[in-house]
N, C-alpha and C positions, 0 to 999 in steps of 0.2 A: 959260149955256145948254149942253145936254152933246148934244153934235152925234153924227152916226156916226163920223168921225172920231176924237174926244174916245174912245167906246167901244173900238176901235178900240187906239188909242195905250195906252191903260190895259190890254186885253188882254196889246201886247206889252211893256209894262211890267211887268208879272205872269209873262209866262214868263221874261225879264230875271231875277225874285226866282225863279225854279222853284215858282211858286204856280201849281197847278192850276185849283185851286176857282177864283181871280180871273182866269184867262185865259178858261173858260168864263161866267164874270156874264155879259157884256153878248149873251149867246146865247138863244134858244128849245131849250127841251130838245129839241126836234124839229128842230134845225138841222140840215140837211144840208152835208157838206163832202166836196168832193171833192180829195184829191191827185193831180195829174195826171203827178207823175212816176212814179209806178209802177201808175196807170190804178186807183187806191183810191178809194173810195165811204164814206163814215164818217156812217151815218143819225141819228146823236144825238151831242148837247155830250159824253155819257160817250164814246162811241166817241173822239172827234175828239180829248178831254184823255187816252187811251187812249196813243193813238196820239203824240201829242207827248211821252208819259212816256219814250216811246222815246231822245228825244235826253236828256232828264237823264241817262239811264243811259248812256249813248253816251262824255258831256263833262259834269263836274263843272262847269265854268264856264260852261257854254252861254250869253251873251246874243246880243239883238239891238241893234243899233249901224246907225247912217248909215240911220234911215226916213225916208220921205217916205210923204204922204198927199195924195191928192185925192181931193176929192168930186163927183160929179156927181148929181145926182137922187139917188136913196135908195143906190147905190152909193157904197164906199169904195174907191180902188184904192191899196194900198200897197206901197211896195219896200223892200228893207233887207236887210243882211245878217247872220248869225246868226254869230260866230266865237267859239271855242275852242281845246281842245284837246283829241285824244281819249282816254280814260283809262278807257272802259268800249269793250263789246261795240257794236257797232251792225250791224244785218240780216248775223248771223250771222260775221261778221268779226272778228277781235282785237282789243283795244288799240292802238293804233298811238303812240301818247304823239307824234302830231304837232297842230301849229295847225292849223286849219283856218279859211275863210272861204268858207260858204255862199250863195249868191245868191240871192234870195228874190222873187217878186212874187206878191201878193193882191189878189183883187179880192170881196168882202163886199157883198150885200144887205140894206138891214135893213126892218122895218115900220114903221108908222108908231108906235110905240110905240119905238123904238129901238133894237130888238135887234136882233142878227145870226140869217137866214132860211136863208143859204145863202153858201157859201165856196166858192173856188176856189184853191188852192197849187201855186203852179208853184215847181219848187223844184230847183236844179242839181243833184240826188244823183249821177248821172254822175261830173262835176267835185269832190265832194265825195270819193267815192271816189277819184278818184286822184291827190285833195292827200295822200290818209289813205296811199297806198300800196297799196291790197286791187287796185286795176284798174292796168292800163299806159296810158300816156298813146297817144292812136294816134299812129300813125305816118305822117306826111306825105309822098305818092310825089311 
């Protein structure tokens, strides 16, 4: 039986391989998705594999490692982190040829047909930035 979950885990399997096209399948071309660290609104599966093209170009190696998944009702909530290394540009920044380990939680509605309706990405880019070196870490009075 292929649960929301099961969709879900194959999505971030897919971006794991930098496959587009298979991170959006388990979607409604009408998905909406929201990134809440920088208050982003993405109205369609193109928008949202758009916007994720971001991190290939960012980190040649980009995956996702250490998920968990729960389900409640037609919600999926998942956590995991995303690490690499940076080797391309990212939101206008350099290269930085540092690791990086991203902190990640989602939480996905799906229909009853079993795709994803609507997303939510809460996603540490703050702390992403100043493993990468672009930000300074604050400073503690």
């Amino acid at each position: 039986m292929n649960t929301p979950a099961d969709t879900l885990r194959r999505a971030h399997e897919a971006f794991s391989r930098h496959d587009l096209v298979a991170v959006i399948e388990g979607m409604r071309p009408d998905v909406v998705v929201y990134g809440h660290a920088a208050g982003q609104r993405f109205p369609s599966a193109d928008a949202f594999a758009q916007f994720l093209g971001m991190y290939f170009t960012m980190s040649s190696d980009i995956e996702i490692v250490d998920a968990e998944y729960v389900t409640a009702g037609n919600k999926v909530i998942a956590q995991f982190r995303a690490v690499g290394n940076q080797d391309g540009p990212f939101l206008g920044f350099p290269p930085s040829g540092r690791p990086f380990s991203l902190d990640v939680a989602e939480i996905w509605t799906f229909d009853g047909e079993g795709y994803a309706v609507e997303g939510h990405n809460y996603a540490d880019t703050l702390g992403l930035l100043i493993q990468l070196g672009h930000v300074p870490a604050p400073v503690m009075a």
